[in-house]
C-alpha positions in Angstrom: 5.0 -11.2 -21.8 6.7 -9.0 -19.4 9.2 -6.6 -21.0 12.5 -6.0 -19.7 13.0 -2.0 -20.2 16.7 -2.0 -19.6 15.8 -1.8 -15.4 17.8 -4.5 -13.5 15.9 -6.8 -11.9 16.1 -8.5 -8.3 14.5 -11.5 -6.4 12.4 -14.3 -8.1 11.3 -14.2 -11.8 7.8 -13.8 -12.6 5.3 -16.7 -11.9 4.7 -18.6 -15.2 1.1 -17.6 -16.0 0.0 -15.1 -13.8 -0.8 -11.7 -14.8 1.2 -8.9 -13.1 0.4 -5.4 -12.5 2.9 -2.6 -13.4 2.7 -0.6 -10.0 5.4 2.5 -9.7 6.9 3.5 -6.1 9.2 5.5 -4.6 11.0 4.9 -1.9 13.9 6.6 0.2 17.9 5.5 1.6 17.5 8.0 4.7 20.5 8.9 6.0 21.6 11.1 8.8 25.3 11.6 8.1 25.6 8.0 10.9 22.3 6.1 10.7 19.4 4.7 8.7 16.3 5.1 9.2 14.0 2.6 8.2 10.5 1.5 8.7 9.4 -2.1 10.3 6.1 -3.4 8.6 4.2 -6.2 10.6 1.9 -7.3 8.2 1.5 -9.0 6.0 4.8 -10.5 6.9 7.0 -8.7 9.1 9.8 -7.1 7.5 12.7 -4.1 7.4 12.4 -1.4 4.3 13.2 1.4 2.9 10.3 3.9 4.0 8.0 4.3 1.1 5.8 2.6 -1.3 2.9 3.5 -4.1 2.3 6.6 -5.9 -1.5 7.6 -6.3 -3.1 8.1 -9.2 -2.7 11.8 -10.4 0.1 11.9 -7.8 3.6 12.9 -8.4 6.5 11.0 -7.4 8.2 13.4 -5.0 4.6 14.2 -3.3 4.2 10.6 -3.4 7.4 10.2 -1.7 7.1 12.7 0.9 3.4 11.5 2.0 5.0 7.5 2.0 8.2 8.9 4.3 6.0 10.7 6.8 3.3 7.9 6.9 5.4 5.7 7.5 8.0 7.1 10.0 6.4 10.2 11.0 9.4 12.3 9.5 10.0 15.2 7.1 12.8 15.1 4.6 15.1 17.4 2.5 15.2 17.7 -0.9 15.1 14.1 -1.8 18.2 13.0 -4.8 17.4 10.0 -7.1 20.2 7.4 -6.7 18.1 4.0 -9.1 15.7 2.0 -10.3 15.2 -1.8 -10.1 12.5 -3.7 -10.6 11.3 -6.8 -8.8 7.8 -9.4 -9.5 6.0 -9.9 -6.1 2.4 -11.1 -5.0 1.1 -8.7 -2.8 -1.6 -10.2 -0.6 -3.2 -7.0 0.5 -3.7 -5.9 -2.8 -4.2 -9.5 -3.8 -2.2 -9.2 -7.1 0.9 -10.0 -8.6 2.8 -6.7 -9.5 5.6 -5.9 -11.2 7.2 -3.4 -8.7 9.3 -0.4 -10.5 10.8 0.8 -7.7 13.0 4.7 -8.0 15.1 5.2 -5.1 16.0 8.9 -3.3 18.9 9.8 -0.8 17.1 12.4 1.5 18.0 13.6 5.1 15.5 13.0 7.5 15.2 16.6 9.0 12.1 16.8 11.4 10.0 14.6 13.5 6.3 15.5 13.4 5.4 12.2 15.3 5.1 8.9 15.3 4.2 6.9 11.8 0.8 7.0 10.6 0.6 4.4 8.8 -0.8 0.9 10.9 1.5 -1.5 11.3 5.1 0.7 10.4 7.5 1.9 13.2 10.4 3.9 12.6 14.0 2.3 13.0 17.0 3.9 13.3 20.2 1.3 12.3 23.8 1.6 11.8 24.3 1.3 8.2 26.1 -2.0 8.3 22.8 -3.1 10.7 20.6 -1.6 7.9 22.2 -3.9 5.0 21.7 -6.7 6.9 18.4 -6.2 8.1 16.6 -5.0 5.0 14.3 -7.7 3.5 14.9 -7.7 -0.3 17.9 -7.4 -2.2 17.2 -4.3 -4.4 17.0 -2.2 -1.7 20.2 -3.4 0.2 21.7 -2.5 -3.5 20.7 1.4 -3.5 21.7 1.4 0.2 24.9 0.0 -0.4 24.9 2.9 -3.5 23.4 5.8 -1.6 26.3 5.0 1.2 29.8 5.4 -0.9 
């Protein structure tokens, strides 16, 4: 049984049957004052996000959110703000596992390039934040956007 914790939930419900994972992220609305930045991941399905992802084991959130930002658009960010959580039941083939994703969202600024992303497969994307909301690929994170923005 998979309990609810009083954190909405968006996409599909979980897979009758099928263990999942709790797996905690953090990921980041970066906003520039007129843009988005975003990061494009080509595998294992190619798709628009908010830049970040898992936190490590013995890792802490904001350390984990600073690392997942520059790996995966080569940028340094302010002081990141926390904006939400949601929740969401995925199968994540790399991992192969089902996980249910808690997923805490910042506003930050991105304030320095250091390079390009680290991280295979990401490139960094810069979109007008109507582009952004349209583009992103799941529903949660066109949510917090939509929050982080007004």
């Amino acid at each position: 049984m998979v309990k609810n914790f009083g954190i909405k939930r968006y996409g599909q419900s979980p897979v009758a049957g099928e263990t999942y994972r709790r797996r905690a992220g953090v990921y980041a609305v970066l906003f520039d004052g007129a843009s988005v930045l975003l990061t494009h991941q080509r595998e294992p399905s190619p798709e628009y996000q908010l830049p970040g992802g898992g936190i490590d084991r013995g890792e802490a959130p904001l350390s984990a959110l600073h690392r997942e930002v520059m790996e995966e658009t080569g940028w340094h960010i302010s002081p990141p703000r926390w904006i939400g959580t949601y929740r969401r039941f995925t199968f994540m083939p790399e991992y192969s596992l089902y996980a249910e994703k808690i997923c805490s969202i910042f506003l930050a600024r991105p304030i320095l390039r250091l390079g390009p992303p680290t991280e295979a497969g990401h490139t960094a994307i810069w979109a007008s934040p109507k582009a952004a909301i349209q583009i992103l690929a799941n529903e949660g994170d066109r949510d917090m956007l939509i929050k982080a923005l007004s």
